[in-house]
SENUBA-441061 format. One record per residue (C-alpha): y, z, x; residue in three letters. Coordinates in pm, 1 decimal. Layout:
N
       py       pz       px code
        Y        Z        X  Ala
...
This chain:
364
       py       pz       px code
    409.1    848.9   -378.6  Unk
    291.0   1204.2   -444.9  Unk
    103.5   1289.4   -708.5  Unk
    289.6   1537.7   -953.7  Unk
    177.2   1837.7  -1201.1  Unk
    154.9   1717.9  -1558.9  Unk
     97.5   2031.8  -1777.7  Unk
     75.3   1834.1  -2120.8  Unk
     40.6   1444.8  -2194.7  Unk
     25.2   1249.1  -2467.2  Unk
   -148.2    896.9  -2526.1  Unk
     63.2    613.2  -2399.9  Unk
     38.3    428.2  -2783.9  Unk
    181.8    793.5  -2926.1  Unk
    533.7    720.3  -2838.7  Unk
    656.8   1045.3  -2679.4  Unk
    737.6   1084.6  -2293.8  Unk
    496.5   1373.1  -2173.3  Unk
    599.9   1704.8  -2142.0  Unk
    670.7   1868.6  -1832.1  Unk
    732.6   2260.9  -1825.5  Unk
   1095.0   2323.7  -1823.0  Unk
   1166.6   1981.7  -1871.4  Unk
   1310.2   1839.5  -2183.3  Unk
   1189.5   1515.2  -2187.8  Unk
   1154.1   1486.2  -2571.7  Unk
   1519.2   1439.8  -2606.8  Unk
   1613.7   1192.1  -2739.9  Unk
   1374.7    944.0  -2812.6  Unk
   1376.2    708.6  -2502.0  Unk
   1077.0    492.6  -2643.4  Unk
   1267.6    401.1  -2917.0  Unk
   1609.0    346.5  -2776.1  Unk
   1398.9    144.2  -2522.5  Unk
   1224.6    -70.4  -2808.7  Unk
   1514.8   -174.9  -2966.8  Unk
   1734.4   -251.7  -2620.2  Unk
   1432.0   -500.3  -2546.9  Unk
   1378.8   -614.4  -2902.6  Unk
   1762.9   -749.9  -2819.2  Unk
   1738.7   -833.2  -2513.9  Unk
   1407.9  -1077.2  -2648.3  Unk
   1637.0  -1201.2  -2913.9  Unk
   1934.6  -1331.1  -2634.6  Unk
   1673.7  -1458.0  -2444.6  Unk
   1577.2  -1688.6  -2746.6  Unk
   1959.6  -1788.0  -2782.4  Unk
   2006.7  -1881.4  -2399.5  Unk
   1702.1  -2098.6  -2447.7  Unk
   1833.8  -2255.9  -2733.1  Unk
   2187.8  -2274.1  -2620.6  Unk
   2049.1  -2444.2  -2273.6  Unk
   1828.4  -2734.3  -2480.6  Unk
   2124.2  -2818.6  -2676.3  Unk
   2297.8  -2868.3  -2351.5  Unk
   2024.2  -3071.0  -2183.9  Unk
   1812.4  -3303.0  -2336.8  Unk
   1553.5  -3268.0  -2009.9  Unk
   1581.6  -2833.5  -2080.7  Unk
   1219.9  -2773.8  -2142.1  Unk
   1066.7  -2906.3  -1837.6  Unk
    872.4  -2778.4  -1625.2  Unk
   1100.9  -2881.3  -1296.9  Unk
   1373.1  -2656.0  -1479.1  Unk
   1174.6  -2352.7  -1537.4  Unk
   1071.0  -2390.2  -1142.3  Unk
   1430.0  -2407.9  -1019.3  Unk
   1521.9  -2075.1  -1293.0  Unk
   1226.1  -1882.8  -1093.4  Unk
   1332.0  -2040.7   -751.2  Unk
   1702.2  -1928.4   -768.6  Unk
   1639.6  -1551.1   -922.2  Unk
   1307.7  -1514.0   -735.8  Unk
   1466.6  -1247.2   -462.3  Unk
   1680.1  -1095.8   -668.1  Unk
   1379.7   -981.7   -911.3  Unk
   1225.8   -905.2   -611.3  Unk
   1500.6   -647.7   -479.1  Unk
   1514.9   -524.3   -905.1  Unk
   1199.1   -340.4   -917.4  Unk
   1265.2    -85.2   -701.4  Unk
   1596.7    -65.4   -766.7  Unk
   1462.2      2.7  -1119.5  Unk
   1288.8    348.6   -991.5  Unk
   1638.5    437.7   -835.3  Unk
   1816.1    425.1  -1070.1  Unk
   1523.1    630.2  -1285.0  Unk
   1593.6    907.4  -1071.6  Unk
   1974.0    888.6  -1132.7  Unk
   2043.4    708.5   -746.8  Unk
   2179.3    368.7   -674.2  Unk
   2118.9    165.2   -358.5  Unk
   2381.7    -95.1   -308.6  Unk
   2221.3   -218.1     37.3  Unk
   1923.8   -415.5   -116.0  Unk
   2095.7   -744.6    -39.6  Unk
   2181.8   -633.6    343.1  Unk
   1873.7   -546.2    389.1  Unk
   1767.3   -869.2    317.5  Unk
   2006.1  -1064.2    496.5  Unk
   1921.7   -790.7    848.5  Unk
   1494.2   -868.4    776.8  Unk
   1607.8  -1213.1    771.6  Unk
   1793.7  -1220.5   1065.1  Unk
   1545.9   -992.9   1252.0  Unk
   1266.2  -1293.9   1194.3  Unk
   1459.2  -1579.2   1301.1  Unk
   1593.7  -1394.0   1625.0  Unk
   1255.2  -1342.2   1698.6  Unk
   1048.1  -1660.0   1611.9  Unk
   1391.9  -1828.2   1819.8  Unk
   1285.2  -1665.8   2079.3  Unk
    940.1  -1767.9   2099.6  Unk
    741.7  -1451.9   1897.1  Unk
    498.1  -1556.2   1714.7  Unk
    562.9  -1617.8   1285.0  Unk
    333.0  -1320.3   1251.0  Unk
    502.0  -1083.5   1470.9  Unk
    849.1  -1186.1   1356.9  Unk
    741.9  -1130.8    991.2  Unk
    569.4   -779.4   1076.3  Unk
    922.7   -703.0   1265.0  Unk
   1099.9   -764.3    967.9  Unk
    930.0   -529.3    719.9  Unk
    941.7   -257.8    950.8  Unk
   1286.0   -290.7   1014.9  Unk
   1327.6   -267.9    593.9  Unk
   1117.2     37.3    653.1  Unk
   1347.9    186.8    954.2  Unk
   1655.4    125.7    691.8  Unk
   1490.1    260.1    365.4  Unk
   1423.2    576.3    556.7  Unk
   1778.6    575.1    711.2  Unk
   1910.8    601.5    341.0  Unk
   1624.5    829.0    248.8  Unk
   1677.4   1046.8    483.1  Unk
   2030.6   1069.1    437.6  Unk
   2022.3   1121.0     16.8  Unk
   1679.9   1301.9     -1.5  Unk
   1726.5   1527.7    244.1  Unk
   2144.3   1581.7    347.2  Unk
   2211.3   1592.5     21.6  Unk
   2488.5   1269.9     77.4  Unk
   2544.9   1118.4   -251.9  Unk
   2373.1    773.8   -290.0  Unk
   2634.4    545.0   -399.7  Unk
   2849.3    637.9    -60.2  Unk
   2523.3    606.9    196.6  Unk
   2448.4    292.8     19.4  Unk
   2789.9    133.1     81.9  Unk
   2783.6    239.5    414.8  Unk
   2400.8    120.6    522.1  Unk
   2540.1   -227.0    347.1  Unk
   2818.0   -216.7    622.7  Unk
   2603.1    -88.1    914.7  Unk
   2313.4   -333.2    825.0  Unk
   2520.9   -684.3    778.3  Unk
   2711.8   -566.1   1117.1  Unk
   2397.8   -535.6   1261.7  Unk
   2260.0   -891.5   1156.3  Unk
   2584.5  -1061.1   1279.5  Unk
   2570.6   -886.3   1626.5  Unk
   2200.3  -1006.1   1681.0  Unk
   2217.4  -1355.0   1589.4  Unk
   2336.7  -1535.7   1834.9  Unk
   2466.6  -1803.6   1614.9  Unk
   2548.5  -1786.2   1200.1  Unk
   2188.7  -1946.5   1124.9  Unk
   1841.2  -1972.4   1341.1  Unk
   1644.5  -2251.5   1398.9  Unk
   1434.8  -2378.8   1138.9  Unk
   1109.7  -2220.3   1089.5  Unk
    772.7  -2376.0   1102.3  Unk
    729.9  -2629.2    806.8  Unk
    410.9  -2517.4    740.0  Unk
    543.3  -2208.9    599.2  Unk
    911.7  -2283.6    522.6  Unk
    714.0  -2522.2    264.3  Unk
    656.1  -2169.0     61.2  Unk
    977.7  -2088.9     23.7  Unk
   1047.3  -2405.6   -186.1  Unk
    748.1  -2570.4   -301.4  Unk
    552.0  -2425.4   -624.0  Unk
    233.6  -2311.1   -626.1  Unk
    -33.2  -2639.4   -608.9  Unk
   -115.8  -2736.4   -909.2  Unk
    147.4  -2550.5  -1113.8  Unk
    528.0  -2505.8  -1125.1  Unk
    549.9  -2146.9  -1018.6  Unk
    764.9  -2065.9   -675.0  Unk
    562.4  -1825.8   -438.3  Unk
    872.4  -1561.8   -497.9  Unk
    791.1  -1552.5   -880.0  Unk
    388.6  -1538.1   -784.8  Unk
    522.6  -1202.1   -576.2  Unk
    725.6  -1079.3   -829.1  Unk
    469.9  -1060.7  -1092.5  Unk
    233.6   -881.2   -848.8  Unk
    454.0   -625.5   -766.9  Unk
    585.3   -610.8  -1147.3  Unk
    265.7   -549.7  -1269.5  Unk
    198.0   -243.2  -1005.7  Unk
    586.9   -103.0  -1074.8  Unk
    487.3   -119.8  -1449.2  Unk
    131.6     34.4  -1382.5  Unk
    300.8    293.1  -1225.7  Unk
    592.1    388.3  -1431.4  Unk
    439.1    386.4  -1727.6  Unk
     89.9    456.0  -1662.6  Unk
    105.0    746.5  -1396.4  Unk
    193.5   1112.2  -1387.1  Unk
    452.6   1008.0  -1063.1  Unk
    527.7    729.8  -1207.4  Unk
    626.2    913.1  -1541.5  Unk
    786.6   1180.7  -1330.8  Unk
   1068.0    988.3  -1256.8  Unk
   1228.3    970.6  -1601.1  Unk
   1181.1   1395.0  -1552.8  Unk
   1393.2   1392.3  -1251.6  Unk
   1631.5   1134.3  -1380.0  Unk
   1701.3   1366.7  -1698.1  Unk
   1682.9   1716.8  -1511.2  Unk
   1606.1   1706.7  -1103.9  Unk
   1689.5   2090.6  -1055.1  Unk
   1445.6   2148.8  -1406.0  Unk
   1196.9   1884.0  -1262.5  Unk
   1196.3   2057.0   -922.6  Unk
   1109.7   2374.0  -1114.7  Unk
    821.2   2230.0  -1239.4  Unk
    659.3   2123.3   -942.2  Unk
    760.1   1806.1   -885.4  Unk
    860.1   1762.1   -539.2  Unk
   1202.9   1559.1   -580.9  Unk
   1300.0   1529.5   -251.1  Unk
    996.9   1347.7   -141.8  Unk
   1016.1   1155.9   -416.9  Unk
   1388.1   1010.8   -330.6  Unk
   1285.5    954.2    -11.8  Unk
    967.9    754.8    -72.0  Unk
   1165.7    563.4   -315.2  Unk
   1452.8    434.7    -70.0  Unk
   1169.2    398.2    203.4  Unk
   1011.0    171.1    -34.1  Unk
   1346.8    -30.1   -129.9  Unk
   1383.3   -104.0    172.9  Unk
   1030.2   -226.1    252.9  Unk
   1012.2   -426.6    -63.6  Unk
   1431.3   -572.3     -5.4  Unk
   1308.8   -714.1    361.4  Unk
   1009.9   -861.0    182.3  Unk
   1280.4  -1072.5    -13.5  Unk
   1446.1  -1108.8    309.6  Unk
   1129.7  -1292.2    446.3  Unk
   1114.2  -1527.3    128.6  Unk
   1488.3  -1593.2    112.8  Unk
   1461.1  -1697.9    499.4  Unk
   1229.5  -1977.1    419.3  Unk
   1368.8  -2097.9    117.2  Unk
   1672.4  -2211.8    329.2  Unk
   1422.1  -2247.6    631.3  Unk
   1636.6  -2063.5    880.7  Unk
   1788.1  -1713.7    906.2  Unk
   2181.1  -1618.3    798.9  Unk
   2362.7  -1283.9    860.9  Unk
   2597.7  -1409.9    525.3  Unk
   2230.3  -1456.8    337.8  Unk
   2216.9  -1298.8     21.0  Unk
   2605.0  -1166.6     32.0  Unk
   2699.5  -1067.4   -296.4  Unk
   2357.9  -1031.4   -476.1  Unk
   2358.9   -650.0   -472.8  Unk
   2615.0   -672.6   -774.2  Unk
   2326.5   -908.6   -920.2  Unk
   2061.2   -696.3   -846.5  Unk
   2261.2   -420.4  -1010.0  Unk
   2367.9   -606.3  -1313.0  Unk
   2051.4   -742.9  -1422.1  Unk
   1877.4   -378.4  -1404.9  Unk
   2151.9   -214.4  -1607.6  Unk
   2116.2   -494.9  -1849.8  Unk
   1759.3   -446.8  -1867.9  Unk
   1820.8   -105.7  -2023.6  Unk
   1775.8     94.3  -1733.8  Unk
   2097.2    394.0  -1785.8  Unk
   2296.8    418.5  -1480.3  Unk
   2278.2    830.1  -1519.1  Unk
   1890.5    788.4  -1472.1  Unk
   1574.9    897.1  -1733.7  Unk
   1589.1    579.5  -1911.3  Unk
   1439.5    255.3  -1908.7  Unk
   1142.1     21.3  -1863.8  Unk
    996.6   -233.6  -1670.2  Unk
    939.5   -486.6  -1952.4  Unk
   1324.9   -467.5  -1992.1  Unk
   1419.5   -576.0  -1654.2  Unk
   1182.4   -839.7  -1682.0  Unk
   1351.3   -942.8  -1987.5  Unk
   1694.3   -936.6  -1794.3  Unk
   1593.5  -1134.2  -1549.1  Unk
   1466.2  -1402.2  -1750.2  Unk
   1808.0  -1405.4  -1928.7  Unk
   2017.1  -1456.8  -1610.3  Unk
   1752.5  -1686.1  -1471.1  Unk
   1755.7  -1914.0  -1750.4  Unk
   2174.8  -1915.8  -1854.1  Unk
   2254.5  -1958.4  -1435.2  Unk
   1991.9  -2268.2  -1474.0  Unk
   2141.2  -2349.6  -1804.7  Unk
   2473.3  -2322.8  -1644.8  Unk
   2377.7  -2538.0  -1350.0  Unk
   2229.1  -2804.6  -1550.6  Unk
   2582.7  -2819.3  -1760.9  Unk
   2748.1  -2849.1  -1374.4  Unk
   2920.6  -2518.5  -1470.2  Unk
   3141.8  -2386.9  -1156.8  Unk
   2980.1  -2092.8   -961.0  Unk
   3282.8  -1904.1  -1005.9  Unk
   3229.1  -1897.0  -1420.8  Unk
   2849.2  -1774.7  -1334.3  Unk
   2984.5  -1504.9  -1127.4  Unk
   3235.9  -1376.4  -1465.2  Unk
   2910.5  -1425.7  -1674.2  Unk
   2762.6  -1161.6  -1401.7  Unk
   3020.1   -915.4  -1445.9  Unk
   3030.5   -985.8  -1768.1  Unk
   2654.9   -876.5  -1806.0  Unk
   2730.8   -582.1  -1612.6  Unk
   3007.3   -450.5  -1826.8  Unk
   2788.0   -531.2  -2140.4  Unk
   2489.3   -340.2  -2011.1  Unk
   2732.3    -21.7  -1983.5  Unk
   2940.2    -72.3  -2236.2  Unk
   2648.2   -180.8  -2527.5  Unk
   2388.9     82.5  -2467.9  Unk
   2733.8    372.3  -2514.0  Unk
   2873.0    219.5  -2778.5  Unk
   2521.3    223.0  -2975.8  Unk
   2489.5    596.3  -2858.1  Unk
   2824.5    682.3  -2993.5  Unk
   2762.6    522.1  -3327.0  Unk
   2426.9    721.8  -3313.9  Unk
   2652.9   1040.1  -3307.2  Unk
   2888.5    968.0  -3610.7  Unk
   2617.0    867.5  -3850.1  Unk
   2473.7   1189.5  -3743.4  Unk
   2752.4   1413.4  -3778.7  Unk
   2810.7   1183.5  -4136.0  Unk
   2457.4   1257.7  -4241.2  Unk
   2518.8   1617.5  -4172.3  Unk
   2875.9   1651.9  -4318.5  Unk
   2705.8   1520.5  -4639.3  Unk
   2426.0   1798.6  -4697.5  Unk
   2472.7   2063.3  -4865.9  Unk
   2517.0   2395.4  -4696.7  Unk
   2222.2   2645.9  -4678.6  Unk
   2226.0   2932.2  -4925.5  Unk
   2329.6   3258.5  -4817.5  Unk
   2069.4   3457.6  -4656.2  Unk
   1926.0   3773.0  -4918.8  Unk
   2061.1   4100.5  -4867.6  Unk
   1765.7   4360.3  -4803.5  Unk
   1695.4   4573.5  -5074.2  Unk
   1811.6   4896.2  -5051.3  Unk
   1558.3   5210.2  -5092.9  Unk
């Protein structure tokens, strides 16, 4: 990622975003429409937990907390850059192709004979050769994001279902299919999480601790005003799909070996997920807004209620209306809150009293 011009910065622990010439990112207050969105999203996570022990006496175990990570562990994965997207006022709704076409692109190959190394290395680049498919296409055509996104979802399952020969691969070595669903030694963390937090920790070291990184809630309030002030926004798209794609065949690999064999159907759906869970985490679908420690917050919440869910022997079809049910709160919530934001404003205002009329200059 490019480095950008910062003209004037503030200290992180000051609260406002820093100030870019020509762009108005003092307006309004993101840090503290951020705070409170995670200071609720910390207290639902408290009532899932509760509402999950009442339902199972064996809740707080360890084994449970492994299977929560285990099951959202890709789809975390596939949020954090998703999260920059959206930032910059994009969507990419081909995260979970991608991973089912990296997937499919390492079992064709180690059924073939390739070596696990090469088949893994083939499968990142081909989330490169994608990312930079939609990159190029948004960045630098101009096409808008949402409709290259639904069509690279198309292109890339089509292309997973033509190449394997049969709907899954063999089974992949045990030695490393064991990853995919056996925790860390000595603790009950999947590798996935372990991965996640890695890459959570750089997202959030960049987006909140880096002039690029901070650049992206610039472009996400005002690209044209952003472009104006030197930050190059077209590279900046692009690098960011290149890298969704990169880091959505990196889930690919995982999600391969946690059901030790390759699918072109793996992962069908989860985009909406992936979506949902990064809107609920605060992150405004119009871009400039949001933070990692929110997402991380969402994804604890759906991790926890689908294992809560699972535990209770809850149909998959009610956790898919509790999905969409997340997504319409995490558009619907953060508005709503904004609107009533307005009328105690215009209340306020309505009820002081009007300024005195200005004095007439004397007259000689």
């Amino acid at each position: 990622m490019s480095e950008t011009a910062v003209h004037a910065e503030t200290p992180r622990d000051s609260g406002p975003a820093p100030t870019y010439e020509g762009v108005d990112t003092a307006r309004p207050p993101r840090w503290r429409l951020a705070l409170r969105w995670e200071t609720a999203l910390v207290a639902i996570l408290l009532l899932t937990l509760l509402i999950g022990s009442n339902g199972s006496a064996r809740f707080f175990t360890g084994t449970t907390f492994f299977f929560a990570g285990l099951n959202i562990g890709e789809i975390a994965i596939m949020a954090l850059p998703l999260l920059m997207i959206v930032l910059i006022g994009e969507i990419d709704l081909s995260v979970a192709a991608m991973l089912a076409l990296s997937g499919a692109v390492m079992g064709v190959l180690w059924q073939s004979g390739t070596s696990f190394g090469v088949a893994v290395a083939a499968a990142l680049v081909t989330g490169l050769v994608g990312g930079a498919l939609n990159g190029y296409l948004i960045a630098y055509l101009g096409l808008p994001s949402i409709a290259v996104t639904i069509g690279s979802l198309t292109l890339f399952r089509g292309i997973a279902q033509i190449i394997l020969p049969n709907p899954t691969t063999t089974p992949f070595p045990t030695e490393v299919a064991t990853l995919g669903v056996l925790p860390i030694p000595g603790t009950q963390v999947p590798y996935s999480i372990a991965v996640f937090t890695v890459l959570a920790v750089a997202t959030a070291t960049f987006v909140h601790a880096t002039p690029s990184g901070r650049s992206l809630y610039a472009i996400g309030l005002q690209p044209e005003a952003a472009e104006f002030a030197g930050i190059r926004v077209t590279r900046v798209r692009f690098e960011l799909f290149v890298l969704s794609g990169l880091v959505c065949s990196l889930a690919g690999v995982l999600f391969a070996l946690k059901n030790s064999s390759a699918s072109y159907s793996a992962g069908f759906g989860l985009e909406l997920t992936v979506v949902a869970v990064v809107l609920f985490g605060g992150v405004s679908i119009f871009g400039g807004r949001g933070t990692v420690a929110g997402v991380v917050l969402s994804l604890a919440i759906v991790a926890v209620l689908q294992q809560a869910l699972t535990q209770q022997q809850v149909q998959a079809e009610v956790q898919n209306i509790v999905t969409g049910g997340l997504l319409l709160a995490s558009v619907l919530v953060p508005n709503a809150a904004a609107a009533g934001r307005r009328v105690r404003t215009a209340l306020r205002g309505r009820g002081r009293p009007a300024p005195p009329p200005p004095t007439p200059a004397p007259t000689p």
